[in-house]
C-alpha positions in Angstrom: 105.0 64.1 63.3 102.8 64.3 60.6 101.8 60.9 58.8 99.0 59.9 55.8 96.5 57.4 56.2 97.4 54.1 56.8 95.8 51.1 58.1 96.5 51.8 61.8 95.8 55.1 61.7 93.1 55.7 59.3 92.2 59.7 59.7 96.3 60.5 59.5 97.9 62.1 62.5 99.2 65.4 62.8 101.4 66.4 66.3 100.8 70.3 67.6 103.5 72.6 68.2 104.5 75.7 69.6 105.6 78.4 67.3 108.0 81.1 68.3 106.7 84.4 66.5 109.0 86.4 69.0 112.6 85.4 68.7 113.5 87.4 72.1 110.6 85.1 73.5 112.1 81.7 74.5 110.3 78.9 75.8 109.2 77.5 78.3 111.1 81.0 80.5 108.1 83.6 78.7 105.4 80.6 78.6 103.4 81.5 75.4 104.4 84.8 75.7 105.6 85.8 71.8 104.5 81.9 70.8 101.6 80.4 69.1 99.9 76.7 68.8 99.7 75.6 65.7 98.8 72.1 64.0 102.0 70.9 62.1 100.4 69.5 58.4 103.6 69.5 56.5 107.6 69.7 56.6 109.0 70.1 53.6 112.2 71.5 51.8 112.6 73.6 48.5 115.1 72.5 46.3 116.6 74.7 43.7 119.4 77.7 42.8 118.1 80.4 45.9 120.6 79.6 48.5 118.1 80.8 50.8 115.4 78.4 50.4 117.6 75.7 50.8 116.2 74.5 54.0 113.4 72.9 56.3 110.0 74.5 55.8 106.6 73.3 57.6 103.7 74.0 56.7 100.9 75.0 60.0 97.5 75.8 60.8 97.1 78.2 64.1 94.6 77.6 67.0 93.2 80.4 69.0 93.3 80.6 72.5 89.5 80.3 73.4 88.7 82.3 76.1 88.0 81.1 79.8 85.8 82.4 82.6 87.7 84.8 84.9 87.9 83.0 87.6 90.3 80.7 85.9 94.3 81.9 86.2 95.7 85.0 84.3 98.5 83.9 82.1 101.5 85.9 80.6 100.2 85.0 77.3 97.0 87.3 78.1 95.0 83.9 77.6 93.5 82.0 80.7 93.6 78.3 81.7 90.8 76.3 81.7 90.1 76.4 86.1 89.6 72.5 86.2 92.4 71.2 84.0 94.9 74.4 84.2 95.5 73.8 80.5 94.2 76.2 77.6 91.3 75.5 75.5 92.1 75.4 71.8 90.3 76.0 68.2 91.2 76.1 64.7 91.6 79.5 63.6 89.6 80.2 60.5 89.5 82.9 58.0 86.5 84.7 57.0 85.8 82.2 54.3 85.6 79.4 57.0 89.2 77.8 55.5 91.5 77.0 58.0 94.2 79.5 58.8 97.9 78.4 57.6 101.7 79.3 57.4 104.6 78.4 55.9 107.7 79.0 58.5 111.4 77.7 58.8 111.2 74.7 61.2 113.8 76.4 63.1 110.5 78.2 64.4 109.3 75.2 66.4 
């Protein structure tokens, strides 16, 4: 869910999701395998005459996988798990600018 400012949550709120990039990949079965994390900023729908684009869009900024020591566990994803926690480590991908790294995909995609 992705919310504005308001008085109980004063810095917004954003959820992160998984995005399938590989349509043969299905989750949770290939784990992130042919997926990506991504911070969901937007959903959004373009009205107009192109049939196409006449559905649910969202706008998301990717994280990288951050890299773990080997001793943690190999996953399928090529990434490892934090050896504590079993969970990934995450940051925001940037470009070389420093602006954080976006796309616009059909929310069928999450």
């Amino acid at each position: 869910m992705a919310s504005p400012p308001s008085k109980e949550w004063p810095v917004e709120r954003y959820d992160t999701v998984l995005v399938n990039m590989d349509p043969s990949k299905k989750w949770p079965h290939s784990g992130l395998e042919g997926h990506t994390v991504a911070w969901l900023r937007l959903i959004f729908r373009i009205c107009g005459a192109i049939p196409a684009a006449d559905r649910f869009l969202a706008y998301v900024q990717r994280y990288h996988i951050i890299p773990q020591p080997s001793v943690s566990a190999q996953t399928s994803h090529g990434g490892k798990t934090d050896p504590i926690t079993g969970l990934y480590a995450l940051k925001r991908a940037l470009r070389a600018d420093k602006s954080y790294l976006g796309d616009v995909i059909p929310v069928s995609r999450l």
